[in-house]
KEKOL-72316 format. One line per field, with one value per residue (C-alpha): residue number from 1; residue in three letters; x, y, z. Coordinates in pm, whole numbers, plus 32768, in hexadecimal, padded with zeros to 4 digits. Layout:
nr <- [NUM; ...]
rest <- [ALA; ...]
px <- [X; ...]
py <- [Y; ...]
pz <- [Z; ...]
//
This chain:
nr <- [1; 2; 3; 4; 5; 6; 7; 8; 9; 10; 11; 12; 13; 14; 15; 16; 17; 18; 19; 20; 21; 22; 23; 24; 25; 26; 27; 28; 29; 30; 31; 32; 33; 34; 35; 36; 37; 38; 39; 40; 41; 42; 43; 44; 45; 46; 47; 48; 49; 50; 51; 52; 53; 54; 55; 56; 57; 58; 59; 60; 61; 62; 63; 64; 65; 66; 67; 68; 69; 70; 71; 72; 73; 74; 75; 76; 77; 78; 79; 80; 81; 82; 83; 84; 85; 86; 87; 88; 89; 90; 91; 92; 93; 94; 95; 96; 97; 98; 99; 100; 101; 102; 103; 104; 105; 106; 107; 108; 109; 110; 111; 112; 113; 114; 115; 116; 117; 118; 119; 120; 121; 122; 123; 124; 125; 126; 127; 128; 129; 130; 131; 132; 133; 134; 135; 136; 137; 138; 139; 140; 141; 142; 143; 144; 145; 146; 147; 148; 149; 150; 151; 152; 153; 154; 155; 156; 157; 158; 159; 160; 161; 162; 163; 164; 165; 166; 167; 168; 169; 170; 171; 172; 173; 174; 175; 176; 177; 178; 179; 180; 181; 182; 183; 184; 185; 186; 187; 188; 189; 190; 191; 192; 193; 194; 195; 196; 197; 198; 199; 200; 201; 202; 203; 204; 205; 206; 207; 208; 209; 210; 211; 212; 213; 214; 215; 216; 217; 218; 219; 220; 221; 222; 223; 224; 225; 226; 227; 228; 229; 230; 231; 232; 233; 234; 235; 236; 237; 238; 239; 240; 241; 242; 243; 244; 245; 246; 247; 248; 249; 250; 251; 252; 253; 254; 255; 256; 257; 258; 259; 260; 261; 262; 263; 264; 265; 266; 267; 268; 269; 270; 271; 272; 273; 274; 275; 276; 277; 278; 279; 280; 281; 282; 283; 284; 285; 286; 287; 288; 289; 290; 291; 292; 293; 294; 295; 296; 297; 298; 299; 300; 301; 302; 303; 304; 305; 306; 307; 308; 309; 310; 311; 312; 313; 314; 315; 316; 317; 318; 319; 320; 321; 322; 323; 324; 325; 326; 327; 328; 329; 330; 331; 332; 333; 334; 335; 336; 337; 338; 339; 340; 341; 342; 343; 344; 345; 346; 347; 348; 349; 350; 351; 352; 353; 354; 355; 356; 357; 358; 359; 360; 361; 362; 363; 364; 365; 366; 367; 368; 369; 370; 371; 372; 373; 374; 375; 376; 377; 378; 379; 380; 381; 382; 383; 384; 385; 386; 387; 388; 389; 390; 391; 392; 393; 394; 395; 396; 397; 398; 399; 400; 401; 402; 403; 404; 405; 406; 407; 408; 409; 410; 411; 412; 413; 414; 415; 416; 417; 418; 419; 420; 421; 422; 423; 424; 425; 426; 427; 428]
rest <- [UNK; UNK; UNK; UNK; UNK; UNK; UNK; UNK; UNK; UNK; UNK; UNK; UNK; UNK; UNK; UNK; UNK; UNK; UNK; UNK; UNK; UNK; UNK; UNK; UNK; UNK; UNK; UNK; UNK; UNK; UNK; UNK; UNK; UNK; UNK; UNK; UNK; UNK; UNK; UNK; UNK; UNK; UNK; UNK; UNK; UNK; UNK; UNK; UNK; UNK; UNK; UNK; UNK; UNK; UNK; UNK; UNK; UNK; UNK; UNK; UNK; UNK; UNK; UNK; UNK; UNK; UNK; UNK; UNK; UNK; UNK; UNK; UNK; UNK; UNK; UNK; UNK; UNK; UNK; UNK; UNK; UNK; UNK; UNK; UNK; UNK; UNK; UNK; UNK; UNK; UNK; UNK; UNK; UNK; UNK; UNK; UNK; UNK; UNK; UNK; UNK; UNK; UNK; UNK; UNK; UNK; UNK; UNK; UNK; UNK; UNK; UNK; UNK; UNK; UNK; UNK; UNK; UNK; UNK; UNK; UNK; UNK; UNK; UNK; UNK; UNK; UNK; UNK; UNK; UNK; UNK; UNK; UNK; UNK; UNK; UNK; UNK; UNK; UNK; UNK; UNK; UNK; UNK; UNK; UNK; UNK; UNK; UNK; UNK; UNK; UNK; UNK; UNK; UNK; UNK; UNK; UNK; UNK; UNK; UNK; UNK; UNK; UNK; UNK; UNK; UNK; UNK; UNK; UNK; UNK; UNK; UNK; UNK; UNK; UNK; UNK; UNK; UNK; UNK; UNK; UNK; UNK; UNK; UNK; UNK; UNK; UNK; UNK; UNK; UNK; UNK; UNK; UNK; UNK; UNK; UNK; UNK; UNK; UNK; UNK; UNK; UNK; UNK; UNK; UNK; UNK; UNK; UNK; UNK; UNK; UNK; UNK; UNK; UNK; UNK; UNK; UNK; UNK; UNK; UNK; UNK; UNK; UNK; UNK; UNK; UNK; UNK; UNK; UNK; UNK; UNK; UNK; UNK; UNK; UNK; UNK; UNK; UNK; UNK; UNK; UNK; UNK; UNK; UNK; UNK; UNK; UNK; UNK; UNK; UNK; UNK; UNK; UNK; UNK; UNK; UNK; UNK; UNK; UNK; UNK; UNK; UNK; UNK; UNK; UNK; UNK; UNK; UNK; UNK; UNK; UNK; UNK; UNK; UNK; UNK; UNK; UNK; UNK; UNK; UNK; UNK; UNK; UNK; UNK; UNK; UNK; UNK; UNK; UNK; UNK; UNK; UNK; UNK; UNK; UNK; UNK; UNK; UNK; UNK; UNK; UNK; UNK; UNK; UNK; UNK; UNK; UNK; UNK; UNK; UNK; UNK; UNK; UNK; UNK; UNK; UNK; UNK; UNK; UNK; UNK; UNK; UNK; UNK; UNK; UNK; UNK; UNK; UNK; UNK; UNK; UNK; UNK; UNK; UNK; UNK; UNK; UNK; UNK; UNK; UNK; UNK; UNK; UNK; UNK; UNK; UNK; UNK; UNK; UNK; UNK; UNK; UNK; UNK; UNK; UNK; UNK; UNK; UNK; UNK; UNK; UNK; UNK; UNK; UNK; UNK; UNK; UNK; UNK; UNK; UNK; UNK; UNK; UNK; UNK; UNK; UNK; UNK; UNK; UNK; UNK; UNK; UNK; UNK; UNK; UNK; UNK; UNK; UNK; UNK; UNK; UNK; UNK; UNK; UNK; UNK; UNK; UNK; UNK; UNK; UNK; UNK; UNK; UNK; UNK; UNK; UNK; UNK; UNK; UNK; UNK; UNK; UNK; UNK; UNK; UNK; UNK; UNK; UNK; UNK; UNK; UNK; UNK; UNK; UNK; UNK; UNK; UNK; UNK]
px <- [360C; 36B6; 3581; 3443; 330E; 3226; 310C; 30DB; 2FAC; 2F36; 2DC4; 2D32; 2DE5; 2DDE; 2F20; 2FE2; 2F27; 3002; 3146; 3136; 30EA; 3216; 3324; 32DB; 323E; 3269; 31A7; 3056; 2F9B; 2E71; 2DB5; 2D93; 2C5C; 2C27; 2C25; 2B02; 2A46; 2A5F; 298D; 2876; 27A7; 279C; 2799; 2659; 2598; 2578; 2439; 24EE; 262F; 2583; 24F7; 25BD; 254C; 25E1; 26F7; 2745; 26CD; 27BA; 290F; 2883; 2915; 2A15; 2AC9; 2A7E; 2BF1; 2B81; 2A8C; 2AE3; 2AB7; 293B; 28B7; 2914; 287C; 272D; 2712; 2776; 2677; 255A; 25D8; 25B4; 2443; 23BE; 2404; 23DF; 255A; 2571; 256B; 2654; 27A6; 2889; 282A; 2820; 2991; 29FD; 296D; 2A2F; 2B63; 2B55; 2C87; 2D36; 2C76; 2BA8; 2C71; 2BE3; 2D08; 2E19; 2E1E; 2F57; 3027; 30D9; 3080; 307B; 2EFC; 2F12; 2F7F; 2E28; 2E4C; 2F23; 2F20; 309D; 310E; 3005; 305F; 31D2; 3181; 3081; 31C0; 32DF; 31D1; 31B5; 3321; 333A; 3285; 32B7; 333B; 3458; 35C5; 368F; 3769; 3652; 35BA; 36F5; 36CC; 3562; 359B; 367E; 35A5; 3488; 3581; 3615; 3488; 344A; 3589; 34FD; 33C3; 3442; 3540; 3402; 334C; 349A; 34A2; 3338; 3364; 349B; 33FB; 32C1; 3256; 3116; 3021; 3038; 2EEC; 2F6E; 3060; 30F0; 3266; 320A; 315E; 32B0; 334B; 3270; 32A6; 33EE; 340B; 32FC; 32C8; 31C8; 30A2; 30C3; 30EE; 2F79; 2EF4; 2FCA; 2F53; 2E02; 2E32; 2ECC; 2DA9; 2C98; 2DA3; 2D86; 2C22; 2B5A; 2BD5; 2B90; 2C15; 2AC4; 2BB6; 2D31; 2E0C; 2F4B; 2FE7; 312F; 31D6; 30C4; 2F90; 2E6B; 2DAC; 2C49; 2BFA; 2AB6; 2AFB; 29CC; 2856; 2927; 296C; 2A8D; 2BF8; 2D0B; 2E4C; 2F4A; 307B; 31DF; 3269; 33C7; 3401; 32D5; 3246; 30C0; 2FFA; 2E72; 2D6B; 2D10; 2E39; 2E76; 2FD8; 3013; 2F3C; 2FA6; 30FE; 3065; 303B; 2EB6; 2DFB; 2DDA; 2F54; 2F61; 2EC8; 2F39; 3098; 302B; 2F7D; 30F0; 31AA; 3275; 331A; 338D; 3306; 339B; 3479; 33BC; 3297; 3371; 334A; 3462; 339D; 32C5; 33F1; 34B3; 35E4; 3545; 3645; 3781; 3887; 389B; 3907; 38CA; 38E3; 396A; 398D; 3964; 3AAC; 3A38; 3AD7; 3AF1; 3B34; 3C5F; 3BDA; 3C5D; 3B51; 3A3E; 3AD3; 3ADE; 395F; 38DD; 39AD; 3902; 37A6; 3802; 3871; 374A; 365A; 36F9; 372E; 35D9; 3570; 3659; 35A1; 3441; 34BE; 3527; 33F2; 3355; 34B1; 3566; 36A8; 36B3; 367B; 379C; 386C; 384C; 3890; 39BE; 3A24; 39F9; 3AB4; 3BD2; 3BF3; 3BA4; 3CE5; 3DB9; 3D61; 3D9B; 3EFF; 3F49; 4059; 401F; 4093; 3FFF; 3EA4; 3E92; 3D52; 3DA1; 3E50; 3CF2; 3C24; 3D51; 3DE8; 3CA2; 3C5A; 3DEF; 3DAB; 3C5D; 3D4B; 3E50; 3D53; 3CEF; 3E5A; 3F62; 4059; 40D0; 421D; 421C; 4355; 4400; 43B5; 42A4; 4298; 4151; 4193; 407F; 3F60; 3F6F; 3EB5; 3D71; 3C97; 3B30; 3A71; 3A95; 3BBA; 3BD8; 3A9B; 39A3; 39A5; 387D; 3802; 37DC; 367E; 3667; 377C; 3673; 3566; 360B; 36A3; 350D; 3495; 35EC; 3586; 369C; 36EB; 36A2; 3739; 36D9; 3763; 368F; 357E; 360C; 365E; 37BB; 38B3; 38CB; 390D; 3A90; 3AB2; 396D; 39BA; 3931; 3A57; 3B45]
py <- [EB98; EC87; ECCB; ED34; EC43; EBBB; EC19; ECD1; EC91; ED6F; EDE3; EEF7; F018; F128; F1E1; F091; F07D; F19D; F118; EFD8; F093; F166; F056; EF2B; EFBF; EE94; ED91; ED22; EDE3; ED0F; ED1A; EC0A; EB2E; EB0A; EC58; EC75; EB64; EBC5; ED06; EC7A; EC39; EDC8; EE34; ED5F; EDAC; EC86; EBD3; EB8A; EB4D; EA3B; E995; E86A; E847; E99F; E963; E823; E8AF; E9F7; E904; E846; E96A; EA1E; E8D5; E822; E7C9; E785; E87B; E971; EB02; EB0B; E9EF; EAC2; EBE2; EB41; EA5A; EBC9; EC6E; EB76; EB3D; ECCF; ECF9; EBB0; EC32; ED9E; EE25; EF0A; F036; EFA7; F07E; EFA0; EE7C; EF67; EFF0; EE55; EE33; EF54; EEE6; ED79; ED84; ED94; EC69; EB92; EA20; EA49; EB94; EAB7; E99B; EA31; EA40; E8DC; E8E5; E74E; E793; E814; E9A5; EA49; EA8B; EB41; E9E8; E96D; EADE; EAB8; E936; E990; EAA8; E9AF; E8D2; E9B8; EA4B; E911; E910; EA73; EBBC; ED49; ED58; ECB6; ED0A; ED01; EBE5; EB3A; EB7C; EAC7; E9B8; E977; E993; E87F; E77B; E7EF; E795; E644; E5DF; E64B; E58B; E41D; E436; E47D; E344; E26D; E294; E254; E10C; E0C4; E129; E032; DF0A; DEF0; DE02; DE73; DD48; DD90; DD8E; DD4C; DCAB; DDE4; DE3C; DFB7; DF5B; DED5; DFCD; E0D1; DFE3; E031; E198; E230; E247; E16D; E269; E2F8; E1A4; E127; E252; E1EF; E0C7; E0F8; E1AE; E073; DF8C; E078; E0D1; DF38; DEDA; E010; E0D6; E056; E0E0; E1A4; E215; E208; E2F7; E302; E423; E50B; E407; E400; E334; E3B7; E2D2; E326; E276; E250; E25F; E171; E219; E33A; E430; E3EE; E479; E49E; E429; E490; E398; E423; E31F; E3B9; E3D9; E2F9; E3F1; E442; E552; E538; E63F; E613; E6C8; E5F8; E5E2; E72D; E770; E64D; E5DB; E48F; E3B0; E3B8; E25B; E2B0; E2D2; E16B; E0FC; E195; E0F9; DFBB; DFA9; E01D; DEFD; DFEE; DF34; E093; E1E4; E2D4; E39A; E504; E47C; E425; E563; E543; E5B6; E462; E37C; E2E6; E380; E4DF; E4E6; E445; E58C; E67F; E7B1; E90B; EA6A; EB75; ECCD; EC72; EB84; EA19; E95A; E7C1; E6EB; E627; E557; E42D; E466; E496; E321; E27E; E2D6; E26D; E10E; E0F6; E13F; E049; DF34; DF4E; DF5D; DDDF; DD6D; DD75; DD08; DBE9; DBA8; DB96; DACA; D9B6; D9E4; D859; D7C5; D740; D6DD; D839; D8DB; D7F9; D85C; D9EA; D9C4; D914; D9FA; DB67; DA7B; DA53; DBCA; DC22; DB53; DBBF; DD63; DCFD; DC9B; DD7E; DE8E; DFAB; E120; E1E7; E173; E222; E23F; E3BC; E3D2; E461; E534; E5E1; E647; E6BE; E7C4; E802; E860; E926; E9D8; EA31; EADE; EBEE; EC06; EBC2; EAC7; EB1A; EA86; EA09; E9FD; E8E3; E94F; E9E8; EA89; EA95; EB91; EBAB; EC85; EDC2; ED9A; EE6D; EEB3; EE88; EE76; EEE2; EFD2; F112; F1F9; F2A2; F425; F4D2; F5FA; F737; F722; F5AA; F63F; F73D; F669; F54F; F66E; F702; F577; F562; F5AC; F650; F59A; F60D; F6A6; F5A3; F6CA; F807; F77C; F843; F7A4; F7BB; F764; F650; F638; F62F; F78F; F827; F98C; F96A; F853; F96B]
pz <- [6EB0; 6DC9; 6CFF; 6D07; 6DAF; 6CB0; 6D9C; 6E95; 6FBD; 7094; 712C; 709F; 7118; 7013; 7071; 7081; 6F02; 6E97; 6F46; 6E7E; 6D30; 6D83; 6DF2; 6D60; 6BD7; 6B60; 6C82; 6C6E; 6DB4; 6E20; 6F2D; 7065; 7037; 717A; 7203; 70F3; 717D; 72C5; 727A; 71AC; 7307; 7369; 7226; 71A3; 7305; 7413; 7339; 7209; 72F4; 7396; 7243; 71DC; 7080; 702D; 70E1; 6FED; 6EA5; 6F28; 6F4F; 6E1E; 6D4D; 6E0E; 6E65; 6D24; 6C51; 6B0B; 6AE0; 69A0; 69CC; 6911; 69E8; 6B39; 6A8B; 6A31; 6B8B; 6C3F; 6BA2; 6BBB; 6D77; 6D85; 6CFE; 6DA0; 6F02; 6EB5; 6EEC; 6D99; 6E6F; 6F71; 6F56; 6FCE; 6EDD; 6D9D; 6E34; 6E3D; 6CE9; 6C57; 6D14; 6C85; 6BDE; 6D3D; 6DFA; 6CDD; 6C68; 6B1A; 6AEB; 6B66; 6A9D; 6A1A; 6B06; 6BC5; 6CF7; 6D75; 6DBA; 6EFF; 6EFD; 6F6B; 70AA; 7187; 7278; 71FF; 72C7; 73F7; 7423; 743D; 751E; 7613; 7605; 7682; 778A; 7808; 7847; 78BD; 7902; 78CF; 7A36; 79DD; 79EE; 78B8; 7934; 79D0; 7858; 77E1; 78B8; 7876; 770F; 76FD; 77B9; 76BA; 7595; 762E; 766D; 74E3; 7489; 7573; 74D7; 7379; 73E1; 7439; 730E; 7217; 72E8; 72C8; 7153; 7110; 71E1; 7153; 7046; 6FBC; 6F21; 6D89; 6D05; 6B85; 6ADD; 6A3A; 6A30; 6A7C; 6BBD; 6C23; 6BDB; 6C62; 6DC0; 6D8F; 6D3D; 6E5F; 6F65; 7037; 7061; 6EF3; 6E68; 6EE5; 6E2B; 6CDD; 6D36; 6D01; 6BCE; 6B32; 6B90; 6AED; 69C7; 69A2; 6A05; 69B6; 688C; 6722; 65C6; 6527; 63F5; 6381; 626C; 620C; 614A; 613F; 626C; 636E; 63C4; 644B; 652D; 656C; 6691; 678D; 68F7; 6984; 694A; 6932; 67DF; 6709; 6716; 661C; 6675; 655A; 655D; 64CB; 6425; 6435; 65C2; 6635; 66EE; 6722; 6724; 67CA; 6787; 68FD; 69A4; 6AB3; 6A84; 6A63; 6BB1; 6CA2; 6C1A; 6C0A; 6AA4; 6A84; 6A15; 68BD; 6845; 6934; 6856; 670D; 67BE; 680E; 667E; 65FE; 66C8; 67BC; 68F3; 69A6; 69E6; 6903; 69E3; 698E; 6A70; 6B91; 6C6A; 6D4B; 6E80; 6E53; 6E3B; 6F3B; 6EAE; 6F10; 706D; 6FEB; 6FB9; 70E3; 703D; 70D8; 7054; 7174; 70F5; 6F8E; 6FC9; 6F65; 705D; 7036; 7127; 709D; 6F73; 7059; 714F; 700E; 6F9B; 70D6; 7138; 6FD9; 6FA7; 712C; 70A8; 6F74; 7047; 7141; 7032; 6F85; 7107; 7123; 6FC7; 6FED; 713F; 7075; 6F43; 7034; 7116; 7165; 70E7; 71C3; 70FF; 7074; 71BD; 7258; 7120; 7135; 728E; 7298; 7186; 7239; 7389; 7297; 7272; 73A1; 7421; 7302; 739F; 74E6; 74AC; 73AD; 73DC; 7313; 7399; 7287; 72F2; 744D; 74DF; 7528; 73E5; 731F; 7413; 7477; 7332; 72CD; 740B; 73E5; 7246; 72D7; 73B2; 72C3; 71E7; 72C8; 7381; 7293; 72D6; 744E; 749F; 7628; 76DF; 778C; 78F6; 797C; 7AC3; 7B9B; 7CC3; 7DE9; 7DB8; 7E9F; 7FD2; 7FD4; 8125; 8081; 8197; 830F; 82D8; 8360; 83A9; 82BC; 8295; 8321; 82A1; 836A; 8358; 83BC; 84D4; 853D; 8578; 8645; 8713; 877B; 87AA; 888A; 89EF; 8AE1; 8C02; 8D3C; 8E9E; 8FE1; 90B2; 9020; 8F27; 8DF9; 8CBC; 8BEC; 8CE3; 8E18; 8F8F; 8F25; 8E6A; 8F40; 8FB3; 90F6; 914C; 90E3]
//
């Protein structure tokens, strides 16, 4: 990636500890949640492993997002001395070790809300072994490999179909929730989604201040306590006291609402995490060897002005949804053009023409420019015996033995053994 992780995750391996202090100084090392979890049962003894109440009041804290560092302290402390784990070792070790495991310590640090666990690693792992095993051969690896990636690529396919086909019900008659239709993707969108409608139906202005270019909204969220949203006047951009943003990439319900109160139509593009967006998949560029290698900026162009004309295909298709002149209408229009390709001659669009001068430029930047010659000759391929050719070599040993099993034949004419009637002595 050319620099350093943000964070690292990994279980609780002290010596692996020390290798990420020493490699990456300047990564955030924290520990897999659910390695933790897994050990509260034999660590706590099988009564209090078995008791659901504090099992929940347990993932209350430890899974709890909003939660500040002196709130974990206090609800730690008070979980310890009700069920009588101060002397417990491996829970004061955890508590002293919080900075590596605890949310509260991370707040910091973007991380889309989900980087706790080591489960992005052991679901990619689960995936390929489905696909393959250690037994494997390193071209049968190969092979296995590449029907892992083509399924990846048909599902990835499926949902970026699903995504541009689907017309979501808008639940206001805001400009942003338009745009936020059009910007992500169909899963993150229901969860902006709901944002908006509580941002517009359950958030209320408790106080408002102006002063030195920003406004600070006070606003209360429901039954909820009050945050401040401060509102730059200069780049229309929002700040909220409850760090959602910073923690899920996503625009929380309170600056929805400081952005609905200011009149914007658009999400300001420093919100639009472009792993969210339907955009996220548009440029295939790779890096091999640090060497950034693009596939031809005509292939980049060609798959987004696709993407783009999908995306109004279809929006056309819903705009004239129950009408029947405007259905006839697009129709015969996209019939039109369809005749007009069909007919046209153009050489410099050849269907070949992209894919292969971008595995011919791939080429050419690991092996030069390589000249081929007019002719080439292909000569037979010398004939090799592989298999029922000539006899194996025995070994004087293996000679040995068959020559004991071996039994002499024997004389008809005087009973002895090593010669026969033919070269018998007594028909000298």
């Amino acid at each position: 990636m050319r620099h350093e992780p943000i964070c690292v995750v990994t279980d609780q391996d002290p010596a692996v500890k020390i290798a990420v202090a020493r490699v990456f100084g300047t990564s955030k090392h924290r520990f897999c949640m659910w390695h933790i979890m897994c050990k509260v049962g034999e660590k706590v003894g099988p009564v209090l492993a078995k008791d659901e109440v504090f099992r929940r009041k347990l993932n209350g804290i430890v899974w709890n997002k909003s939660i500040d560092s002196k709130a974990f302290k206090d609800s730690w402390s008070r979980i310890i001395e009700e069920y009588g784990l101060v002397d417990n070792g491996w829970f004061r070790y955890l508590f002293e070790s919080r900075t590596f495991w605890a949310s509260p310590y991370f707040h910091d640090e973007f991380m889309s809300g989900f980087v706790r666990t080591t489960s992005r690693s052991e679901s990619q792992n689960s995936f390929f072994g489905s696909f393959s095993n250690g037994h494997s051969s390193l071209v049968g690896f190969l092979v296995h490999f590449d029907s892992a990636i083509s399924a990846q690529r048909h599902a990835q396919a499926k949902l970026t179909d699903d995504s541009e086909s689907c017309f979501p019900v808008l639940k206001t008659p805001l400009a942003l929730e338009k745009h936020a239709m059009d910007v992500y993707t169909i899963s993150v969108f229901y969860d902006v989604q709901v944002e908006i409608c509580e941002g517009c139906f359950s958030c209320r202005v408790v106080s408002l201040c102006e002063c030195d270019g920003k406004v600070c909204y006070g606003i209360k969220d429901g039954d909820k306590k009050a945050w401040c949203v401060e509102f730059l006047l200069a780049d229309c951009t929002a700040i909220c006291s409850c760090k959602m943003f910073e923690r899920m990439g996503l625009v929380c319900r309170h600056i929805f609402f400081v952005f609905k109160d200011r009149g914007l139509e658009r999400i300001p593009s420093m919100y639009l995490v472009s792993r969210w967006t339907k955009a996220a998949c548009l440029k295939p560029i790779f890096d091999i060897d640090n060497t950034v290698v693009d596939q031809s900026a005509k292939v980049d162009n060609v798959r987004v002005i696709t993407n783009l004309m999908w995306s109004e295909i279809y929006a056309c298709v819903g705009l004239a949804d129950g009408n029947v002149e405007r259905l006839e209408q697009l129709r015969r229009v996209i019939c039109e053009q369809r005749e007009f390709f069909f007919f046209i001659k153009d050489g410099c669009d050849d269907d070949n023409g992209v894919a292969g001068s971008s595995k011919e430029s791939v080429i050419k930047s690991f092996c030069g420019d390589v000249s081929q010659g007019s002719t080439v000759e292909v000569r037979d391929p010398i004939k090799v015996k592989n298999k029922g050719g000539g006899k194996r070599m025995k070994s004087a040993r293996e000679k040995a033995v068959n020559k004991c099993v071996k039994q002499s034949r024997k004389c008809h004419t005087c009973d002895e053994y090593g010669h026969n009637s033919r070269t018998c002595p007594l028909n000298g």
